[in-house]
C-alpha positions in Angstrom: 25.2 -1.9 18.3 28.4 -0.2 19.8 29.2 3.5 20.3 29.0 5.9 17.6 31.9 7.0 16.6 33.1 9.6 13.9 35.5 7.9 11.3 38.0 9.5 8.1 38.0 6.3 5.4 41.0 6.8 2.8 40.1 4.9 -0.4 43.8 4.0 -1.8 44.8 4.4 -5.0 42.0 7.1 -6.5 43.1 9.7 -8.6 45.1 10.5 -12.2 43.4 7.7 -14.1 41.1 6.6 -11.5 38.6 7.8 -10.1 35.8 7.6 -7.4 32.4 9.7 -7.8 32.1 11.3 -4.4 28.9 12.5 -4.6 26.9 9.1 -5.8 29.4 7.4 -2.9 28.2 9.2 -0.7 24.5 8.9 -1.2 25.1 5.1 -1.4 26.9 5.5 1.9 23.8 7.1 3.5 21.8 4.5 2.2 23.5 2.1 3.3 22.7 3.6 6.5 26.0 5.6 7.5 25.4 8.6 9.2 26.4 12.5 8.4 28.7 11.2 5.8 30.9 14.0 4.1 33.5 13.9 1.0 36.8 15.8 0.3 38.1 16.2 -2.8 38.4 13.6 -5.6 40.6 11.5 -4.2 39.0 9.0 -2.0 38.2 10.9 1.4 35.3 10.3 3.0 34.0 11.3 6.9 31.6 9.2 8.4 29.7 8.3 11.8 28.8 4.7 12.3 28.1 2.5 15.5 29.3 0.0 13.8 33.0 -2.0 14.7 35.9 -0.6 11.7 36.1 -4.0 10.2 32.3 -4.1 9.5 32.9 -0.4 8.0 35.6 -1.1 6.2 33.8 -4.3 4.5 30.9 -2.8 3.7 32.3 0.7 2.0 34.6 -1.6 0.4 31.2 -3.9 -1.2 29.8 -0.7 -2.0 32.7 0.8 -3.8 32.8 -2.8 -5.4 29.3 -3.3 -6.1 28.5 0.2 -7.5 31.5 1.7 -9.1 33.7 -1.5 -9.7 36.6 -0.4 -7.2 38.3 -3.0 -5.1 41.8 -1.3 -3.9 42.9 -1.1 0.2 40.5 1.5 2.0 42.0 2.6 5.7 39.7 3.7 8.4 40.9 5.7 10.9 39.1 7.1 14.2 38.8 11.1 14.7 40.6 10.4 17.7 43.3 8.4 16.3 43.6 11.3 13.6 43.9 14.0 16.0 47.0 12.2 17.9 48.1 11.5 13.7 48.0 15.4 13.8 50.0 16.3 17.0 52.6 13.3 16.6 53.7 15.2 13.4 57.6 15.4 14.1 58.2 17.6 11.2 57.8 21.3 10.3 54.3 21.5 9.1 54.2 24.8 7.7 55.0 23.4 4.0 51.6 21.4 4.0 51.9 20.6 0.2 55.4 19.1 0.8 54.8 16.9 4.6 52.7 13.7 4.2 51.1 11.3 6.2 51.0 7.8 5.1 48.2 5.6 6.7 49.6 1.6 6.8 47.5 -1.3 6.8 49.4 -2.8 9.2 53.2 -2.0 11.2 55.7 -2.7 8.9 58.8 -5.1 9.5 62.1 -4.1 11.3 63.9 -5.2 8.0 61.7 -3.0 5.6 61.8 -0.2 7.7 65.6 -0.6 7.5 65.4 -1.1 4.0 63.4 2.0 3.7 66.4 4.2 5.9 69.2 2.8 3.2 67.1 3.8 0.7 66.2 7.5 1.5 68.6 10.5 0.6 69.3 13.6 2.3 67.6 15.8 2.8 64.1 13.8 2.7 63.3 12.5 5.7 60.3 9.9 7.3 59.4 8.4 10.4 57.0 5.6 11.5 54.6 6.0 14.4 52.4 2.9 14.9 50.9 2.9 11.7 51.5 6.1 10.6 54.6 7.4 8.2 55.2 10.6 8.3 57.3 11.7 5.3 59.0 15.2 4.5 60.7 15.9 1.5 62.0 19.4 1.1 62.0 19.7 -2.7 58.4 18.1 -2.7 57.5 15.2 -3.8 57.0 15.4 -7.5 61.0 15.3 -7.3 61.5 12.9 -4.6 63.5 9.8 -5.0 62.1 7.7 -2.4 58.0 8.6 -2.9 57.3 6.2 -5.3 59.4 3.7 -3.3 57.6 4.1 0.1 54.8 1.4 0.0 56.7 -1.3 -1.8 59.9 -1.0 0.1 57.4 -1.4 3.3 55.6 -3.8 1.7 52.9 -3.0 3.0 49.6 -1.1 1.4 49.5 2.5 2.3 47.9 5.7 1.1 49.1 8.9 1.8 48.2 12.4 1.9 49.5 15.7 2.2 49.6 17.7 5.3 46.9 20.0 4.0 44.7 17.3 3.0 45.2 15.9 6.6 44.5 18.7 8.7 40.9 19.6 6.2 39.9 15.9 7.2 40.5 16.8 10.5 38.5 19.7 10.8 35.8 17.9 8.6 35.3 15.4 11.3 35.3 17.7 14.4 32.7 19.4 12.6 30.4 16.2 11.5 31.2 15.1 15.4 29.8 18.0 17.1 26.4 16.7 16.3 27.6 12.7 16.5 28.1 12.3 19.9 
């Protein structure tokens, strides 16, 4: 088995209409023999040590989520390391944590939809792509953004995003589950 390492999983897709019961997921995450696993909020955040590589993660948490509670949408995995530079590579002003989101992308999206994306955004919102990380601003927030709903299928490519204060909780979620990981 390799290293353990401390992981955030984003289910995409939970919320509104559906749903993900945190606390049976997460006792069918610890016996399925996940370590210190820990939830946030209803919509599809889990913390999690495992020594095992992010694609076996990722498949089993997805045959669980399948297997027990009949959900099969995109689920991201993303080291505590990895999250932290997410964090500090934040080009915008973070200080409107309701507004500023962080999109986590399956994979880098094309030159051309990333264009497409740039036609398609109006002043004053803002975004911009690090690896596979958007990070998107909208100053009126995004219940009256244009381009929110837009993001993932201009990319074309499955994301799931979530707001700055959401970020930075999961953050300090998993430095707390990895002072004991290690």
């Amino acid at each position: 088995m390799g290293r353990r390492t401390t992981y955030i999983i984003l289910f995409r897709g939970v919320g509104g209409a559906t749903s993900l019961p945190v606390q049976p997921l997460k006792a069918a995450l610890l016996a399925d023999g996940f370590e210190k696993v820990a939830t946030y909020i209803n919509t599809g955040n889990v913390v999690l040590v495992s020594d095992r590589t992010p694609k076996q993660i990722i498949a089993r948490v997805a045959a669980i989520a399948l297997e027990k509670f009949a959900f099969s949408k995109s689920i991201m995995i993303v080291s505590k390391t990895a999250w932290k530079k997410l964090i500090a590579g934040n080009p915008f002003p973070d200080d409107e944590g309701n507004k500023l989101h962080a999109y986590v992308l399956e994979k880098h999206p094309d030159r051309e939809a990333v264009e497409a994306l740039e036609r398609k955004t109006p002043g004053p919102e803002q975004f911009a792509i690090d690896g596979i990380v958007l990070y998107y601003y909208p100053p009126q927030g995004a219940p009256e953004s244009k381009l929110f709903s837009k993001i993932e299928t201009t990319l074309k490519v499955a994301a799931t995003a979530r707001n700055w204060n959401t970020v930075l909780k999961l953050g300090q979620l998993a430095e707390q589950i990895d002072r004991g990981a290690e």
